[in-house]
C-alpha positions as CSV (number, residue, x, y, z in Angstrom):
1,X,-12.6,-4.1,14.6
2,X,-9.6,-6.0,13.0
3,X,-10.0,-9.7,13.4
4,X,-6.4,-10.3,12.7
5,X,-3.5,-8.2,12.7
6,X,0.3,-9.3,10.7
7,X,3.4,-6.9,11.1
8,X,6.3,-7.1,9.1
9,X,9.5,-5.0,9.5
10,X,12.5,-4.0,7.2
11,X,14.6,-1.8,8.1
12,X,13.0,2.0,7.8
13,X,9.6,0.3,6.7
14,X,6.8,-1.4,9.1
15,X,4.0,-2.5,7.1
16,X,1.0,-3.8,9.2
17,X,-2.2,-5.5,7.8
18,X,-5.1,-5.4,9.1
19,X,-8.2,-7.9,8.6
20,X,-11.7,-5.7,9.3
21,X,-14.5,-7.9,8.1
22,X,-14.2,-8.4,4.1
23,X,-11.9,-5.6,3.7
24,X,-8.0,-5.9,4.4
25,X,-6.2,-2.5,5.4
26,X,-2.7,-2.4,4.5
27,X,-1.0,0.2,7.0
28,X,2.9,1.6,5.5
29,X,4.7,3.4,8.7
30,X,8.2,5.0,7.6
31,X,10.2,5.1,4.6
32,X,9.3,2.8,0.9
33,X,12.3,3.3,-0.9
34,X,14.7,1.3,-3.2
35,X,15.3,-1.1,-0.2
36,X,12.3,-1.4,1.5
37,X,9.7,-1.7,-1.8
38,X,10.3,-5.2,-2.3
39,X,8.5,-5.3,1.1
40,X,5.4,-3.4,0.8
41,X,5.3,-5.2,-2.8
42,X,5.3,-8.8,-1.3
43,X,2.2,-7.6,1.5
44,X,0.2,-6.7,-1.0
45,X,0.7,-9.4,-2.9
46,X,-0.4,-11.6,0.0
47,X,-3.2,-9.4,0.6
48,X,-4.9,-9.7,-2.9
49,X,-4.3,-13.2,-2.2
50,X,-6.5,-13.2,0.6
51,X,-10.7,-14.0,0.7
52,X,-10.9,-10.0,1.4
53,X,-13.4,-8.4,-1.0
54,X,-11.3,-4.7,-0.8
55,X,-8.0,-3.5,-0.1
56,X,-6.8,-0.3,1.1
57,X,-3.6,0.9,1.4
58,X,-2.6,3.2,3.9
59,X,0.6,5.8,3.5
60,X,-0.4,7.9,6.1
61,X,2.5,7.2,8.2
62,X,4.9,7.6,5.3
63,X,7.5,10.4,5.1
64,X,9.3,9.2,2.3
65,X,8.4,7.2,-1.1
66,X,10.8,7.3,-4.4
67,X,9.5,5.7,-7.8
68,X,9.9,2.1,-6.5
69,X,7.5,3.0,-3.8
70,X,5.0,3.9,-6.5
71,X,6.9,1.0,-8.8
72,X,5.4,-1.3,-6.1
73,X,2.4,0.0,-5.3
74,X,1.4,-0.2,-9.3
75,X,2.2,-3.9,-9.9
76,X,0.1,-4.8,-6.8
77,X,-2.6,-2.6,-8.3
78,X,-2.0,-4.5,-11.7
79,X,-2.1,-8.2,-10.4
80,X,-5.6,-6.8,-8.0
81,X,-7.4,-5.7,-10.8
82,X,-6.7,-9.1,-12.4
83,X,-7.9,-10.9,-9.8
84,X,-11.0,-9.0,-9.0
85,X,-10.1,-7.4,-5.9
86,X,-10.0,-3.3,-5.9
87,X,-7.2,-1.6,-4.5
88,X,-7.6,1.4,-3.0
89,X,-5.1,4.0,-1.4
90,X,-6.6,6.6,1.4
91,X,-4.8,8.3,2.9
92,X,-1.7,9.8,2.4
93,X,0.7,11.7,4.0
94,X,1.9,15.2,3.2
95,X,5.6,13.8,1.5
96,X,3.6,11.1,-0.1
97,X,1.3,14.0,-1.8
98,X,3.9,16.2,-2.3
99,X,5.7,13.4,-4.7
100,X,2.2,12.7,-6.0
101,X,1.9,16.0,-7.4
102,X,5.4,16.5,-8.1
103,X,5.1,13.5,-10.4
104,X,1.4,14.5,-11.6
105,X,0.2,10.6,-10.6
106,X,-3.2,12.1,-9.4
107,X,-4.9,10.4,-12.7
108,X,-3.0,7.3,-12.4
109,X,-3.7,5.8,-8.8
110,X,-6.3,4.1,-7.5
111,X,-7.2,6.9,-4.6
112,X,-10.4,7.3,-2.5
């Protein structure tokens, strides 16, 4: 189970990590919009920078994510893959999906 546990809170975004091991699960609950991106952004950031060996990123709980959602969730993916450490994003919800298709990013993201 999680040997550590760090919430963080803006607005219509909670974003919960979650240390299980060597892997760090990154837990989005709400909306990652313009507003709350920078948020989610600046977690994963901290996560890469962590002694984790994986990172995945959960949008289950999201019901709502616009292009700086994705805008966010890219760069992290950028600066992990520089540093070694895989991102991975399972799962996702059913508006996440829906924009994932609509936006035909199925190729592009680092999904499991």
């Amino acid at each position: 189970m999680a040997t550590s546990d760090r919430v963080r809170e803006d607005g219509l975004l909670t974003v919960r990590t979650e240390e299980d091991g060597d892997a760090l699960l990154v837990r989005a609950t709400g909306e990652v919009d313009v507003s709350t991106s920078g948020t989610l952004e600046s977690e994963l950031r901290r996560a890469i920078g962590c002694n984790c060996s994986i990172i995945f990123l959960d949008l289950s709980a999201v019901n709502f994510i616009d292009s700086a959602g994705f805008r966010a969730f890219f760069l992290a993916a950028k600066h992990s893959h520089l540093n070694g450490k895989p991102l991975r994003m399972t799962p996702v919800s059913a508006p996440v999906k829906r924009t994932i298709d609509r936006l035909d990013l199925w190729d592009s993201l680092p999904l499991d």
